[in-house]
N, C-alpha and C positions, 0 to 999 in steps of 0.2 A: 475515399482515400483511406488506407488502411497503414496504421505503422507497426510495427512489433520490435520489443526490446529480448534482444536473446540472454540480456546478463544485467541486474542491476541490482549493485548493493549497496549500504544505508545500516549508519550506525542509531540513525535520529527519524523520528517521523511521527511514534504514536505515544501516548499515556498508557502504562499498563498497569495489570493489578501485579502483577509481580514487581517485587521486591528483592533485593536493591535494582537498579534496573539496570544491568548488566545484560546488554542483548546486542546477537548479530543477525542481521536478513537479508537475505537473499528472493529477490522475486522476478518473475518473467512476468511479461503484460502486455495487453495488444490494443490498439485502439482501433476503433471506426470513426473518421468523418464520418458526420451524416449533415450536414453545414460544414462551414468554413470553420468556425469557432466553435460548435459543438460535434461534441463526441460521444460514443459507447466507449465503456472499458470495460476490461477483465482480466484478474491475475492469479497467480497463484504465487502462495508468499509463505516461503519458510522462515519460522523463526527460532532460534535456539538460545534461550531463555534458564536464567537461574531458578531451580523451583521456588514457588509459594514460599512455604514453610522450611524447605530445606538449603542452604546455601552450598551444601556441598554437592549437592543434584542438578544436574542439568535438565533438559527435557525440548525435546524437537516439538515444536507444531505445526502445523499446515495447513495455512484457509486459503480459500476460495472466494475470490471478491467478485463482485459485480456491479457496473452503475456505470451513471454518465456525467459526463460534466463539463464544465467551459473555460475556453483558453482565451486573455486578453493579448493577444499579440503586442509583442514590439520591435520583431522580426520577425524572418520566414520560418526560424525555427527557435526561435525563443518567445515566452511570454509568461503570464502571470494565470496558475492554473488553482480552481474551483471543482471539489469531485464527491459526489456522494455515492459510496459503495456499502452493496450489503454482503455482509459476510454468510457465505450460503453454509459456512460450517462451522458453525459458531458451537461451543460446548465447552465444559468448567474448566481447561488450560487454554481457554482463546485467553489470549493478550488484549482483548477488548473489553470493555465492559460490558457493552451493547451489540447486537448484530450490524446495525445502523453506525457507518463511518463516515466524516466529514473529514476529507485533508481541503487544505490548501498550500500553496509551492509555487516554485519556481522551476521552470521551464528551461536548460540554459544547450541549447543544437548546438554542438561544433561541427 
């Protein structure tokens, strides 16, 4: 079973090394069943971020995640989700620390 989000933005979600954390993101992402409860992902997630060192600088990023991970149902289309994705384009304006990303979330299907 395959799903795909054609538009999804998100003022909240990660730790970053920039400062003050003034950030907007925009990201599309697709999943695979491969169980009922488990899944593949993959996204691509823009982020537009105050620079480092500069407050008057902006600067676009753009990674590339990958991984999989599990949804605790508590409807058909809602539940309580677990994800480990690796950032395939990780480099010194990723908003991550790490290549290695661990969300957890909520799921809410209208």
């Amino acid at each position: 079973e395959l799903h795909l989000s054609l538009f999804s933005f998100n003022l909240f979600g990660c730790l970053t090394r920039f400062l003050p954390a003034t950030w907007r993101r925009r990201r599309n992402f697709g999943r695979y069943y491969i169980k009922k409860d488990f899944f593949t992902h993959g996204e691509i997630e823009y982020l537009n971020l105050a620079a480092y060192n500069n407050i008057e600088k902006r600067i676009g990023v753009t990674s590339v995640l990958v991984g999989g991970g599990y949804i605790q149902r508590f409807s058909d289309y809602s539940g309580i989700v677990a994800m480990v994705l690796y950032n395939l384009t990780q480099n010194e304006y990723s908003p991550y620390a790490s290549p290695l990303i661990i969300r957890l979330g909520v799921n809410i299907g209208l």
